[in-house]
C-alpha positions as a Markdown table, in Angstrom:
| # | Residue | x | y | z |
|---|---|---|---|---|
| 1 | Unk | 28.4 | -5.9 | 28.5 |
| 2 | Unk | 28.3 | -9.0 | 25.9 |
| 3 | Unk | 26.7 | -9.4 | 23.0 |
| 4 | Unk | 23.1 | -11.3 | 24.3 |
| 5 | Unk | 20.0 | -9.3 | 23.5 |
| 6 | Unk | 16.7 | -9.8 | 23.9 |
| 7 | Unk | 14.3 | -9.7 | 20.8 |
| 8 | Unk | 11.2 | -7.3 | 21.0 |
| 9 | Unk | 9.0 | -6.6 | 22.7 |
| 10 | Unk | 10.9 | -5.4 | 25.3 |
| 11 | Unk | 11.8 | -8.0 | 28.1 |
| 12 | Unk | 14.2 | -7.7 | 31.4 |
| 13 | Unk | 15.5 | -11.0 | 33.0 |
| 14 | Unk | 12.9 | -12.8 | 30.8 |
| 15 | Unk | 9.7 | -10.8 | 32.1 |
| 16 | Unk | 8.2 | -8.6 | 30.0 |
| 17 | Unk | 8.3 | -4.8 | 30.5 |
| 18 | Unk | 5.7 | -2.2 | 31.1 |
| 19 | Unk | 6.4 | 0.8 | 28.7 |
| 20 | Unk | 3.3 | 2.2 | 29.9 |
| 21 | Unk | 3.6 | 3.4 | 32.9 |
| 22 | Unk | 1.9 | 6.5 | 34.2 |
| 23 | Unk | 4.7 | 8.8 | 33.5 |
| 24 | Unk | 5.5 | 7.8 | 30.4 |
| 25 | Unk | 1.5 | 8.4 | 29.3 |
| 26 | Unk | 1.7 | 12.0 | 31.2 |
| 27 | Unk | 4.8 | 12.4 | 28.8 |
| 28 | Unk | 3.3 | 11.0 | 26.0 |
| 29 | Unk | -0.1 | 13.5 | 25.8 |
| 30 | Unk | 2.7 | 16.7 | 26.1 |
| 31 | Unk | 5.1 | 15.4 | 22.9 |
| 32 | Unk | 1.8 | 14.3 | 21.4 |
| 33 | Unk | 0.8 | 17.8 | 21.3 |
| 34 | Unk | 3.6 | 19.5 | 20.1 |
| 35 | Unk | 4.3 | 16.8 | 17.2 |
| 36 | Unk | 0.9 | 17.6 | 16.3 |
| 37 | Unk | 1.3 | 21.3 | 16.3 |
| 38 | Unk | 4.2 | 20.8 | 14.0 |
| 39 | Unk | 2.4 | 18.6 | 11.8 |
| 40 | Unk | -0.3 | 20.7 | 11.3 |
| 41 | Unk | 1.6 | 23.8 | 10.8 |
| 42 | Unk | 3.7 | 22.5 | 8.0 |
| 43 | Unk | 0.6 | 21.0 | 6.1 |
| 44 | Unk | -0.9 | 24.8 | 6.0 |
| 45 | Unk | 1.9 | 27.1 | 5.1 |
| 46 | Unk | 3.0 | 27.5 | 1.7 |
| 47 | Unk | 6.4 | 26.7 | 0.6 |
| 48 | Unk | 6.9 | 23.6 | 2.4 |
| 49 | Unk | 9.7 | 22.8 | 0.4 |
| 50 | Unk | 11.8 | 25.1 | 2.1 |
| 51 | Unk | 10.9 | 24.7 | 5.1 |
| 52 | Unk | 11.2 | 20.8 | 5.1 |
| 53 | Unk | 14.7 | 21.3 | 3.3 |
| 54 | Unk | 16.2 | 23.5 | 6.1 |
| 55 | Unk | 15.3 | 21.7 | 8.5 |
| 56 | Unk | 16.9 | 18.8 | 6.7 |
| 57 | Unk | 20.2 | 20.3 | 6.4 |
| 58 | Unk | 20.6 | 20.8 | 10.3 |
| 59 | Unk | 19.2 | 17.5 | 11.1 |
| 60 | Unk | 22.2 | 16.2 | 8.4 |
| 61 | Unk | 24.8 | 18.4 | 10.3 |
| 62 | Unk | 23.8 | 17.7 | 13.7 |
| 63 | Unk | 23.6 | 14.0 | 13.0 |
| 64 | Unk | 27.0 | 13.9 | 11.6 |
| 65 | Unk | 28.1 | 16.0 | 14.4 |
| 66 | Unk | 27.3 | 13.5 | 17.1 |
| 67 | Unk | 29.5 | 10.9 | 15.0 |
| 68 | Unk | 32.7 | 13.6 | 14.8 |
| 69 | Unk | 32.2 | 14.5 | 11.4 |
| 70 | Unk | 32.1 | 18.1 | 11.5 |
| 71 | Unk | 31.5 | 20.9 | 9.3 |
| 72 | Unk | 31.2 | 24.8 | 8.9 |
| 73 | Unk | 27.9 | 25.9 | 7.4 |
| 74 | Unk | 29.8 | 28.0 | 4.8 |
| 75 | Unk | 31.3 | 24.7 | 3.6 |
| 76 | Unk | 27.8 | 22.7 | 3.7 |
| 77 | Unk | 26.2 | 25.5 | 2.1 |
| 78 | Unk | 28.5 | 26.4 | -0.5 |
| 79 | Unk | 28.8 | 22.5 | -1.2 |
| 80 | Unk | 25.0 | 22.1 | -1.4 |
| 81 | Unk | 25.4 | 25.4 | -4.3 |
| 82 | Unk | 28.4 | 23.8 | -6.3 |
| 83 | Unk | 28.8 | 20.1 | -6.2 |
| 84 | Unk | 33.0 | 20.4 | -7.7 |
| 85 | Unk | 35.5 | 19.7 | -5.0 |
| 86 | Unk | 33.5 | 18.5 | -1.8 |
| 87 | Unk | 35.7 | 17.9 | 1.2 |
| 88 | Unk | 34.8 | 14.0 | 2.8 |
| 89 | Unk | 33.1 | 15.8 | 5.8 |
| 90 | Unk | 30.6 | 17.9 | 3.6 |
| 91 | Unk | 30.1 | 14.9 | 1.8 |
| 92 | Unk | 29.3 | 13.0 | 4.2 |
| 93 | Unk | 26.9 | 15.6 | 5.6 |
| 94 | Unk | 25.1 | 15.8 | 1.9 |
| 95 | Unk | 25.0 | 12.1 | 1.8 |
| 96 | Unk | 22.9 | 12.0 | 4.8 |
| 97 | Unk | 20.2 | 14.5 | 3.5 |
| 98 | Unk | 20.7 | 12.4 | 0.1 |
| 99 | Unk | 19.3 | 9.3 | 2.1 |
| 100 | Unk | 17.2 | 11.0 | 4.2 |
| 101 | Unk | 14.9 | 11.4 | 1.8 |
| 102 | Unk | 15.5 | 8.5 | -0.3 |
| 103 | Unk | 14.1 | 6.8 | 2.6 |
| 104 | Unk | 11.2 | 8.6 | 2.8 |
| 105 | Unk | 10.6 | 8.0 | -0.9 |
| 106 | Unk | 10.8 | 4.5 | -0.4 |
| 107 | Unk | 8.4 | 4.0 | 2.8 |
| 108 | Unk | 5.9 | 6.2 | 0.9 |
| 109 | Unk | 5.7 | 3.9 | -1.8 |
| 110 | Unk | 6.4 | 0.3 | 0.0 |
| 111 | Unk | 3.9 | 1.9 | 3.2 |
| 112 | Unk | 6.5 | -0.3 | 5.7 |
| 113 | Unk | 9.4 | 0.1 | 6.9 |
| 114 | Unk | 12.2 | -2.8 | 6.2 |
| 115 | Unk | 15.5 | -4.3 | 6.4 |
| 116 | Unk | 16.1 | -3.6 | 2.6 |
| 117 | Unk | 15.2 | 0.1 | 3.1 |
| 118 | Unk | 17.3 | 0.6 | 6.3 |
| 119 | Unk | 20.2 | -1.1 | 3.9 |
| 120 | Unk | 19.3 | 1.1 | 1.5 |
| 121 | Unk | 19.9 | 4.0 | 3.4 |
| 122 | Unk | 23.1 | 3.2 | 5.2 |
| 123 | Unk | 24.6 | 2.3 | 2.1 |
| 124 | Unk | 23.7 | 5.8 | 0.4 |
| 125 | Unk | 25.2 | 7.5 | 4.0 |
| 126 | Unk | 28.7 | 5.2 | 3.2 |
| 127 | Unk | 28.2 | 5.0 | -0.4 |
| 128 | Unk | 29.3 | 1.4 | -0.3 |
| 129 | Unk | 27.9 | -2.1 | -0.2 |
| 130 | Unk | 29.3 | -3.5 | 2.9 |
| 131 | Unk | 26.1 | -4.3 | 4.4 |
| 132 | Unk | 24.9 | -5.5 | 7.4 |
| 133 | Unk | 28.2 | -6.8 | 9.5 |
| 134 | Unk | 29.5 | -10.4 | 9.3 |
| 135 | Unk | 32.2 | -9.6 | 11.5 |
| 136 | Unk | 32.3 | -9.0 | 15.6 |
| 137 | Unk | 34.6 | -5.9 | 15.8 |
| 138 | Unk | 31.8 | -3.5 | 16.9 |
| 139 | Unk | 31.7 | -1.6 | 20.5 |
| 140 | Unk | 29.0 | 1.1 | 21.4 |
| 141 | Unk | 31.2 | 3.4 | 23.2 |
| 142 | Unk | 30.3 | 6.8 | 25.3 |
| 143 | Unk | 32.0 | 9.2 | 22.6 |
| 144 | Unk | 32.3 | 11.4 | 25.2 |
| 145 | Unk | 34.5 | 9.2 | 27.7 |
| 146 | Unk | 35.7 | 6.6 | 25.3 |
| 147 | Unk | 33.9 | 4.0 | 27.9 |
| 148 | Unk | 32.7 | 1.3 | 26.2 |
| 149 | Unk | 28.8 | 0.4 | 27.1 |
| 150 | Unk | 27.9 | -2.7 | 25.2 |
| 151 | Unk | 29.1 | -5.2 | 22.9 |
| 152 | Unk | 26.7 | -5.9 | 19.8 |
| 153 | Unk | 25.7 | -9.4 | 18.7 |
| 154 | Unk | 28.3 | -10.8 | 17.2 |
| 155 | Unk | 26.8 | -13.2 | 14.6 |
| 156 | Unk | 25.4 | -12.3 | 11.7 |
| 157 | Unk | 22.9 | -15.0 | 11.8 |
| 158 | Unk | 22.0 | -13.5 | 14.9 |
| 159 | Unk | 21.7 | -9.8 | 13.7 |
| 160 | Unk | 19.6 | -10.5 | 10.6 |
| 161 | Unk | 17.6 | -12.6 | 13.3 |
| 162 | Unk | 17.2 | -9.9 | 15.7 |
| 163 | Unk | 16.8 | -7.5 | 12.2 |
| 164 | Unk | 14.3 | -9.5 | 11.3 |
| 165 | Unk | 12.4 | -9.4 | 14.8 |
| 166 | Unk | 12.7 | -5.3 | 14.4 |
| 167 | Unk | 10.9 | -5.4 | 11.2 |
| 168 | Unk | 8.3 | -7.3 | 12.3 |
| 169 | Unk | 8.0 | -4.9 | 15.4 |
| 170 | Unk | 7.9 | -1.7 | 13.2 |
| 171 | Unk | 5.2 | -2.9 | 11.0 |
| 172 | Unk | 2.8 | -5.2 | 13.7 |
| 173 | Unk | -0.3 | -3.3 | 14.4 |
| 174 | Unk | -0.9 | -3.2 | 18.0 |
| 175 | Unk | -1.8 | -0.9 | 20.9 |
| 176 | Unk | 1.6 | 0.6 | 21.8 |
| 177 | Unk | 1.7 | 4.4 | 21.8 |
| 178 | Unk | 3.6 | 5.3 | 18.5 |
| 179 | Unk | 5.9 | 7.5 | 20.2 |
| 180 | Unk | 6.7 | 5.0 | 23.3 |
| 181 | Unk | 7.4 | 2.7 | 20.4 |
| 182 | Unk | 9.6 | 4.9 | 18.4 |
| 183 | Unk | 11.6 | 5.1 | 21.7 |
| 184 | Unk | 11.7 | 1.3 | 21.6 |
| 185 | Unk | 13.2 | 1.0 | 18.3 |
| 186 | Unk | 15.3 | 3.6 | 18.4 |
| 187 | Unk | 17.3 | 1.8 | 21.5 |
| 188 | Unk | 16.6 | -2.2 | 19.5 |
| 189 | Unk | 18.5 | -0.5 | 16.4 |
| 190 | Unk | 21.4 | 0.9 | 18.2 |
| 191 | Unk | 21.7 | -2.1 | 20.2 |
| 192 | Unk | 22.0 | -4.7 | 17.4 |
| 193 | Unk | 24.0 | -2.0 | 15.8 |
| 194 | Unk | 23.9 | -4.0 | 12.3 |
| 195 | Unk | 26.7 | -2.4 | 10.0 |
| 196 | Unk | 30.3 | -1.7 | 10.5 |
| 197 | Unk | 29.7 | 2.0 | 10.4 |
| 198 | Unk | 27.1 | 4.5 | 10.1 |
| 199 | Unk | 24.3 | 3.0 | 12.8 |
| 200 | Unk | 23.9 | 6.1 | 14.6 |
| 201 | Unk | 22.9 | 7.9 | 11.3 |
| 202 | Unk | 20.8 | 5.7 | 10.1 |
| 203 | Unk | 18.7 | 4.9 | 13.5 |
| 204 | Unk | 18.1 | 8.5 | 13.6 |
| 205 | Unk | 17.0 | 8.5 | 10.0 |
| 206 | Unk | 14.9 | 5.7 | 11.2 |
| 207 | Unk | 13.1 | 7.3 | 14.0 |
| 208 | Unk | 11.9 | 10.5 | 12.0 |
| 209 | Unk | 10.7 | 7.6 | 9.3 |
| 210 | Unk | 8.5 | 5.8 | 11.9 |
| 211 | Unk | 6.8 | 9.0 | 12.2 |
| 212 | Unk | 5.6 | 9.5 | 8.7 |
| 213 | Unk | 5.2 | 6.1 | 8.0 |
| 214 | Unk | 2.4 | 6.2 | 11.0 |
| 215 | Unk | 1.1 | 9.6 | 10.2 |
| 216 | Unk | 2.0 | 11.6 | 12.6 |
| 217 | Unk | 4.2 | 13.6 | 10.6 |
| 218 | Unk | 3.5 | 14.4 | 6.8 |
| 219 | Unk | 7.0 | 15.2 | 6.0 |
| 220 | Unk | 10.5 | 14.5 | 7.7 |
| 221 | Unk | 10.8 | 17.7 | 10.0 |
| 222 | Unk | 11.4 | 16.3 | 13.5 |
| 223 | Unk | 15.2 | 15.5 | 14.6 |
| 224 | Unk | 16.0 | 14.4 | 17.9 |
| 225 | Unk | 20.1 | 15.1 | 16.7 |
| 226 | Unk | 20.3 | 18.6 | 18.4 |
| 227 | Unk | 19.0 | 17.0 | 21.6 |
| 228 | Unk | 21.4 | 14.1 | 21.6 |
| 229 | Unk | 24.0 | 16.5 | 20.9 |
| 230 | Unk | 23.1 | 18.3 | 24.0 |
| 231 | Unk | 22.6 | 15.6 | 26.7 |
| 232 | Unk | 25.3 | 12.8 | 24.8 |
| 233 | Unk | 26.5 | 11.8 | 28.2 |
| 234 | Unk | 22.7 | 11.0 | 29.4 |
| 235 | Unk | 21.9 | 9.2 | 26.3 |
| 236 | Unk | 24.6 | 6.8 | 26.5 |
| 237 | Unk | 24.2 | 6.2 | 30.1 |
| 238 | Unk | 20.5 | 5.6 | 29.8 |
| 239 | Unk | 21.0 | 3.1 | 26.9 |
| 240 | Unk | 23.7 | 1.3 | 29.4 |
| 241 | Unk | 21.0 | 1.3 | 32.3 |
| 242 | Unk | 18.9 | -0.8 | 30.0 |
| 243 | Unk | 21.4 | -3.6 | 29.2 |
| 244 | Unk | 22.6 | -3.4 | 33.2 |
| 245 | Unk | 19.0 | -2.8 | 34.7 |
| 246 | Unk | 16.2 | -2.9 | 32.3 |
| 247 | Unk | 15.2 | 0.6 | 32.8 |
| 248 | Unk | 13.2 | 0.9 | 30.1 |
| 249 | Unk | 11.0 | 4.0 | 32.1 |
| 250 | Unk | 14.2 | 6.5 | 32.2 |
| 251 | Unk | 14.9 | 5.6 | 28.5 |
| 252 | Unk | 11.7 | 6.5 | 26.9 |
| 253 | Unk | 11.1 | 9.5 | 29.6 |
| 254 | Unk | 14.1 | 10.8 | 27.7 |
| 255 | Unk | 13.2 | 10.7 | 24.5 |
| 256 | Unk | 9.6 | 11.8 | 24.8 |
| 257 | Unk | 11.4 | 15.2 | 26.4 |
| 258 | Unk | 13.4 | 15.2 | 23.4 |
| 259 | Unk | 10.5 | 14.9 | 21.0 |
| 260 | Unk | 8.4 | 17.6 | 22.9 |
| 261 | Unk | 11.7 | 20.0 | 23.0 |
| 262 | Unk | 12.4 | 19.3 | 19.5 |
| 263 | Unk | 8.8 | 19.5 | 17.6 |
| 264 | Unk | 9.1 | 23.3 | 19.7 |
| 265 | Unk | 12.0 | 24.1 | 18.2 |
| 266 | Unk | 11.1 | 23.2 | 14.5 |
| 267 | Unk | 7.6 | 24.8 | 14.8 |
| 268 | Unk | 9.7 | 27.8 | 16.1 |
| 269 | Unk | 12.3 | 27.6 | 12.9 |
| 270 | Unk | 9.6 | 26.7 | 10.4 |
| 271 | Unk | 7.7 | 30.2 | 11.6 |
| 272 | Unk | 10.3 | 32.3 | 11.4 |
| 273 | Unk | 11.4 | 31.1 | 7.9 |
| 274 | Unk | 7.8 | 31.4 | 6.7 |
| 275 | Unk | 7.9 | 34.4 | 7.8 |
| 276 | Unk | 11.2 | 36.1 | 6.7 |
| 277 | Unk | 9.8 | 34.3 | 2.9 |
| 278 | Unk | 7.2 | 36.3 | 3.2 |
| 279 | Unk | 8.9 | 39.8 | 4.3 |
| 280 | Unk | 11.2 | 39.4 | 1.5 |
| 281 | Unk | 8.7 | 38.3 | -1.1 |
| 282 | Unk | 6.4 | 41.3 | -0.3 |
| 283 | Unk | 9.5 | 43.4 | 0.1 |
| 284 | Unk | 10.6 | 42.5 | -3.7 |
| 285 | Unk | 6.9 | 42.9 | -4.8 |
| 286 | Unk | 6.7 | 46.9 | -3.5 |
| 287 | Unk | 10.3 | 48.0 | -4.1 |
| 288 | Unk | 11.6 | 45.9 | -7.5 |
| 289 | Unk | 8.2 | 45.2 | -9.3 |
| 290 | Unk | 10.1 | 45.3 | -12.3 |
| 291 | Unk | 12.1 | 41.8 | -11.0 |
| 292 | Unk | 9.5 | 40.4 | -8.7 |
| 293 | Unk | 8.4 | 37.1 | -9.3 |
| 294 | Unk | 7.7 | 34.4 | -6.8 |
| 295 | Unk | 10.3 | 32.2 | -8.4 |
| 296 | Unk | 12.6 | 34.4 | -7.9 |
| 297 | Unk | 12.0 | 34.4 | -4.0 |
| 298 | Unk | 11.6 | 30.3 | -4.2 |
| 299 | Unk | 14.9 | 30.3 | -6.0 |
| 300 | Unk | 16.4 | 32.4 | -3.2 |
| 301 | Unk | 15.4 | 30.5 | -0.1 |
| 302 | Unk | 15.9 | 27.3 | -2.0 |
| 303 | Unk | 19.5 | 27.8 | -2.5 |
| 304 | Unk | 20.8 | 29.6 | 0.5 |
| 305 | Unk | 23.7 | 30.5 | -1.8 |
| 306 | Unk | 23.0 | 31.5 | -5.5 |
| 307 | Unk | 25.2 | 31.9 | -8.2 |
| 308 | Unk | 24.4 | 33.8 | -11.7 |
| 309 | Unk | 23.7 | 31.0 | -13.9 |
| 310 | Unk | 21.4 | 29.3 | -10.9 |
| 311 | Unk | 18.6 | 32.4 | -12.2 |
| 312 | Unk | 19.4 | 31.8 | -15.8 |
| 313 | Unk | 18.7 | 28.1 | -15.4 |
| 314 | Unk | 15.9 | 28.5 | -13.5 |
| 315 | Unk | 14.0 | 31.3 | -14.8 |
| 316 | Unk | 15.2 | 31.0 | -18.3 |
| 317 | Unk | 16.3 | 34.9 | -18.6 |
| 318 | Unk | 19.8 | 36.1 | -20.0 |
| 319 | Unk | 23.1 | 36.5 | -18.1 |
| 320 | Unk | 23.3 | 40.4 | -18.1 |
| 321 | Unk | 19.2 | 39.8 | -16.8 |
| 322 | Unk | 20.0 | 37.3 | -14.2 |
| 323 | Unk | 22.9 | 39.5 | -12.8 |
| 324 | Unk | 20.7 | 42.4 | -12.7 |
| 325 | Unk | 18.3 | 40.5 | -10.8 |
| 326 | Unk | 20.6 | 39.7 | -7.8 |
| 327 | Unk | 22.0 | 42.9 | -7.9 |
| 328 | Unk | 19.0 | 44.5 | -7.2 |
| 329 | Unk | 18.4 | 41.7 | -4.2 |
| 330 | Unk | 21.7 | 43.3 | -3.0 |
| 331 | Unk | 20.4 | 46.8 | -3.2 |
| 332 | Unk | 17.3 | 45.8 | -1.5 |
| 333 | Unk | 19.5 | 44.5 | 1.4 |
| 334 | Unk | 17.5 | 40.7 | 0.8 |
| 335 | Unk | 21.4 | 39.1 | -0.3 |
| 336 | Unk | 24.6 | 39.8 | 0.0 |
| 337 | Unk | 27.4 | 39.1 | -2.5 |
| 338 | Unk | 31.0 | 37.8 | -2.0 |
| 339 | Unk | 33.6 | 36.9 | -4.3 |
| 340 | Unk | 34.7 | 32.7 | -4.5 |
| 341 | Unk | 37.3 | 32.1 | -6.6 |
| 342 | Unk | 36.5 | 33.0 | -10.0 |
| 343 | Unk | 32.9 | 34.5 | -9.6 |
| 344 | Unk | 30.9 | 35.8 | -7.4 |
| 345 | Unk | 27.9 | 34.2 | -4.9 |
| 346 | Unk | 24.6 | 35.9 | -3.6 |
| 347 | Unk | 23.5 | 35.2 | 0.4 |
| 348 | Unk | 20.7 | 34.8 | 1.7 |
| 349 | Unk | 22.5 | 36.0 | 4.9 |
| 350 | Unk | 18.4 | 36.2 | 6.9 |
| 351 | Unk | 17.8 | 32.5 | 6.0 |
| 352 | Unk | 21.0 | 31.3 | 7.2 |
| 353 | Unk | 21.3 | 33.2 | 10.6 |
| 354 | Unk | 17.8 | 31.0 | 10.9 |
| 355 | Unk | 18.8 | 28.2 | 10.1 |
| 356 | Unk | 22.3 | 28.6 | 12.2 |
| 357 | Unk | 19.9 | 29.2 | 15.7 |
């Protein structure tokens, strides 16, 4: 498929195309719902910090996943606990919860969403200043079959042009349902496919963005990642039926399913680590009173892996203190210890099984 591509909103053979359709708006009311039951949970519970910051860490995993970039959660955690000697995959990994959130910094203070900020964040993901392309060497491929789907644009006048369309899209107030139109950029970004690397990432940075920036999440804790991963194949087929049919219908079917199934599964993870925070915390409190302190327990689930001198920075206690405090943790059956290299690392072994589901 060549490199020609329509500017929003979305046209097919220069008529413009009904993204409303009756079922799309059936599928619309049922992720509506469970977005909003996600949203709504995580504004109530305590501890949203970390809640939102496992959730981050798969979205970062699976994201890099779907772009071959794969890692262990023993190297991402341990990494994430002891920034020495980070192999390029966990790296890249980190630097996609790095500018996850520096994107979300960045839309809560500008309230839009831009081309600078979408720069921003690729360049954070690469850690370089390459930019958006100047060059035509780019091919949307199935990464499951190797077929290629669709040639980009190939100018960069024509991608800051069709960049600049996007922005203007994103921000326009108008009477498109937000998630239909999440669905709509989500396929725009991918197809102009801007920068020599990283495009995937950062459109599904993007998408979870959109969301905050119109209020229907508070926080970034919906990932569509895991479902990509799952149905790849149909995702890259439904993006090609666009470009060879204009089926926009089957396109955002798919990822209002993929919302719905999602917002389920993070209000299902988000419960359970509220509530496993709140088993151990009272555990702590009834059985090591002595040690209890709810910075202790925030220090714990914040860490996922914590080391010695993580309690003596944080809590301000000695050495001989702060080992006594884990060790009791261990006793208590709330970590486990193992030896890495020259000393020794406490698990939260509950949190991670969690987060691993």
């Amino acid at each position: 498929m060549s490199g020609k591509l329509n500017k929003l909103p979305p046209r097919y053979k220069g008529e413009l195309v009904d993204i409303e359709t009756k079922a799309i708006m059936k599928a619309v009311i049922k992720a509506t719902r469970k977005l909003a039951e996600l949203k709504g949970y995580a504004e109530v519970v305590p501890n949203k910090n970390i809640l939102i910051n496992a959730i981050t860490i798969n979205e970062a995993k699976d994201s890099s996943e779907i772009e071959n970039i794969i890692t262990t959660y023993d190297e991402l955690f341990e990494a994430l606990s002891e920034t020495k000697r980070i192999e390029n995959s966990v790296k890249e990994v980190i630097n996609y919860k790095r500018a996850l959130w520096k994107g979300f910094e960045l839309i809560k203070e500008k309230e839009m969403i831009t081309t600078n900020i979408i720069v921003e964040i690729q360049k954070i993901i690469e850690e370089n200043h390459a930019g958006i392309r100047s060059q035509s060497k780019a091919v949307l491929k199935n990464d499951k079959t190797g077929e290629a789907i669709y040639t980009p644009p190939t100018k960069e006048k024509q991608i800051r042009d069709l960049l600049k369309n996007l922005e203007s899209y994103i921000n326009q107030e108008d009477n498109v349902e937000t998630l239909v139109k999440m669905a709509v950029i989500h396929y725009q970004f991918e197809s102009i496919h801007p920068f020599y690397d990283s495009n995937g990432r950062t459109g599904r940075i993007l998408n979870v963005l959109f969301l905050v920036l119109k209020d229907l999440l508070a926080a970034p804790i919906l990932y569509l990642s895991k479902y990509i991963n799952n149905n790849k194949q149909k995702y890259y087929q439904l993006i090609q039926n666009i470009h060879d049919e204009g089926d926009w219908e089957s396109w955002i079917l798919f990822i209002l399913k993929g919302i719905e199934e999602m917002s389920e599964s993070s209000l299902k993870t988000l419960k359970s680590i509220n509530k496993l925070f709140q088993d151990i915390d009272n555990k702590i409190k009834d059985n090591e009173p002595t040690i209890y302190s709810r910075e202790l327990t925030e220090l714990i689930f914040n860490n996922f892996y914590t080391r010695i001198k993580d309690v003596i920075e944080i809590m301000n206690v000695t050495r001989k203190t702060a080992s006594n405090y884990l060790y009791k943790l261990v006793e208590l059956g709330v970590l486990q210890v193992e030896k890495r290299g020259r000393q020794k690392i406490f698990i939260n072994h509950k949190l991670i099984n969690i987060v691993k589901k």
